[in-house]
GUBANU-556346 format. One record per residue (C-alpha): residue in three letters; x negated, y, z. Coordinates in steps of 0.1 Angstrom, whole numbers, plus 2048, in hexadecimal, padded with zeros to 3 digits. Example, Ala and Ser with C-alpha at 12.3 -4.5 7.8 and 13.67 -1.06 7.14 Angstrom:
<sites>
ala7857D384E ser7777F5847 
</sites>
This chain:
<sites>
unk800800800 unk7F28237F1 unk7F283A80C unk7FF84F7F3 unk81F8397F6 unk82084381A unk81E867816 unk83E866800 unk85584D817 unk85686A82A unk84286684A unk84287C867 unk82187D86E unk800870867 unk7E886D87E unk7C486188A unk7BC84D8A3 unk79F84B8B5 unk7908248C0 unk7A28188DE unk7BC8348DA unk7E08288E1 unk7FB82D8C6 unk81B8238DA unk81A8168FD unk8337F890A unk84F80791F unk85082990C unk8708338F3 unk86A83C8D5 unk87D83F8B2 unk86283C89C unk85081F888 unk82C81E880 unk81A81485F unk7F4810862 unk7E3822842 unk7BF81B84F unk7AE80686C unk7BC7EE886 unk7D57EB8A1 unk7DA7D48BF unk7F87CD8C9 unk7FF7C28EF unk81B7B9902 unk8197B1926 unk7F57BC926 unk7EC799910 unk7E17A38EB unk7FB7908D3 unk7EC79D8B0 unk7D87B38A0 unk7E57C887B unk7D47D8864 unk7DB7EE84B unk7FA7EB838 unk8097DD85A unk82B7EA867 unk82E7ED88F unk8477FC8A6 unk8687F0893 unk87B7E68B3 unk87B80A8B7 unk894810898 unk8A87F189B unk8AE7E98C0 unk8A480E8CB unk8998098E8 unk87380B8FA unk8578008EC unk8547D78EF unk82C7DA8EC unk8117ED8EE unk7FA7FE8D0 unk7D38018D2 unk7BC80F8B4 unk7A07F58AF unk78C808899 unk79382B890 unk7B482D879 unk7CE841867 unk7F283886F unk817843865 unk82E84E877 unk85384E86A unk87085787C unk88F83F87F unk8A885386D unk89084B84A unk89382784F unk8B4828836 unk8A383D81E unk88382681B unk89C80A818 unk8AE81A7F6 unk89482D7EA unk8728207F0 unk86F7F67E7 unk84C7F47E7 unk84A80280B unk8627EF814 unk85A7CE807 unk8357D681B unk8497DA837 unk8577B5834 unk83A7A682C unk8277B5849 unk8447A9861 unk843789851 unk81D783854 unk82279387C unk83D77B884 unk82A75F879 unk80B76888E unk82276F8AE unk82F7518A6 unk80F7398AB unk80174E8C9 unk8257498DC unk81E7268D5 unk7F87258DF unk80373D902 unk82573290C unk825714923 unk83B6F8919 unk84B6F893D unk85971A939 unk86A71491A unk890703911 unk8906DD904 unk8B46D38F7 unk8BF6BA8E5 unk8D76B58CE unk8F56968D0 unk9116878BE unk92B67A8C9 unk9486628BD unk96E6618C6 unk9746558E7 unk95065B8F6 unk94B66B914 unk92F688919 unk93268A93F unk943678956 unk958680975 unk941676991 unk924673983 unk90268798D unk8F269A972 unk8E36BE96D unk8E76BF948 unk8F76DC937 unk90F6D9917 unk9156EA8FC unk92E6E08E1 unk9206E88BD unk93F6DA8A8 unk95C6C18AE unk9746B1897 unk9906B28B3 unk9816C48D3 unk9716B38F2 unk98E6A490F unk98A6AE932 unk99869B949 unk999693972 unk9A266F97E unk9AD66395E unk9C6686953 unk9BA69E93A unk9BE6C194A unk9AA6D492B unk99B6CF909 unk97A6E38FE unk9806EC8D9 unk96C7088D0 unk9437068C8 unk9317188DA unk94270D8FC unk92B700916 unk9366E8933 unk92C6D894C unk9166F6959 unk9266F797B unk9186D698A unk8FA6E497D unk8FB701995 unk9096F19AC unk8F06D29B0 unk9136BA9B1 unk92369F99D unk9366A4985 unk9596AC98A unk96B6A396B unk96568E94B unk96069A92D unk96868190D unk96468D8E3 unk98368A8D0 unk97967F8B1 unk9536888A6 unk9426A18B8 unk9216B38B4 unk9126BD8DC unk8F36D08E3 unk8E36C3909 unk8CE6DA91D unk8B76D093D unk8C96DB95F unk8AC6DA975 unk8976FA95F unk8B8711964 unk8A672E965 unk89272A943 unk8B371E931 unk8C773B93D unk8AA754931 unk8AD74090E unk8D373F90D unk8E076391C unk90375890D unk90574092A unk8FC753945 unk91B76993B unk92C748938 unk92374295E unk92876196B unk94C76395B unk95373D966 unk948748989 unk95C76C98A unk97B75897D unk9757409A1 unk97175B9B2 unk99076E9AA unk9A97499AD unk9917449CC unk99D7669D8 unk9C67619CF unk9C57419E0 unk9BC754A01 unk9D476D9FC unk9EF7559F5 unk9E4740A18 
</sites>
């Protein structure tokens, strides 16, 4: 990319930075992007380096997309030029300038893959999520009433829904995917307090009970679905003692 290019997509600024200089800092807000016309950038996050660009790199998007702080941190390496472009240009760059922006993809293409292996390489394989994926036929059951177990469900797809049912009558079905179940005896360290059978064919994702804490960081969808489950208790919890 001609830093000619750069000029005309309409930068704010562009400016020099010294070696060791920092471009954006982790925690700050910002609506701005940066494009690196000359030299080398580090980017950290958490204080642990996670990649270093180089010219015709793009940094800093969060910034226009998610605007909120800065996710990582920006050193010069070596002494460099960089670009600094305001949010509200992003559109115009999209319509109006295709070789910018198909730079732009490349270099998060080429970032993501880097991140990618050094996430792998860093992040312990204790801290992160294992599920697996079942099928089950008509007339299987997923859990049943009774039974210990910390697992946590997730339906992906059913032909007919899932049956709950408590000593032998069904008192619910679980039709839609994306449901979970089976999340409270997790909590709660107790057996389970209801059976749950497929009708028909059904497709179930399983995840470990005993790492709650790392599956509810991976799934934040579930925490709400806790939280609601448990402020739904709470209120029939609540009638039952006013109606005592």
């Amino acid at each position: 990319m001609q830093e000619k290019e750069i000029a005309d997509a309409s930068a704010n600024q562009v400016k020099e930075y010294a070696p060791g200089a920092i471009v954006a800092s982790e925690g700050e807000r910002k609506e701005v992007f940066y494009v690196i016309l000359q030299g080398e950038v580090e980017i950290f996050q958490n204080k642990k380096s996670i990649r270093v660009l180089q010219e015709g790199d793009v940094f800093g998007l969060e910034n226009v997309y998610v605007s909120k702080c800065c996710s990582t941190t920006a050193k010069a390496l070596n002494r460099s030029r960089i670009a600094s472009y305001h949010r509200d240009v992003m559109e115009q760059i999209l319509h109006t300038k295709p070789q910018v922006t198909a730079q732009m993809i490349n270099s998060l293409l080429a970032q993501l893959e880097q991140t990618t292996q050094v996430a792998q390489e860093h992040i312990p394989s204790g801290g992160m999520v294992d599920f697996r994926e079942r099928i089950y036929q008509e007339g299987e059951v997923i859990i049943e009433e009774g039974s210990p177990g910390k697992e946590i469900y997730l339906l992906v797809g059913s032909e007919s829904g899932l049956s709950i049912s408590i000593a032998g009558k069904e008192v619910g079905k679980i039709t839609r995917p994306g449901e979970y179940f089976g999340e409270m005896s997790s909590l709660l360290n107790q057996e389970r307090t209801a059976t749950v059978t497929s009708l028909g064919r059904s497709v179930v994702q399983v995840f470990p009970g005993e790492n709650l804490e790392a599956t509810l960081f991976a799934n934040p969808q579930l925490s709400k679905k806790i939280i609601d489950t448990l402020a739904v208790r709470l209120a029939k919890a609540s009638k039952r003692i006013t109606e005592l």
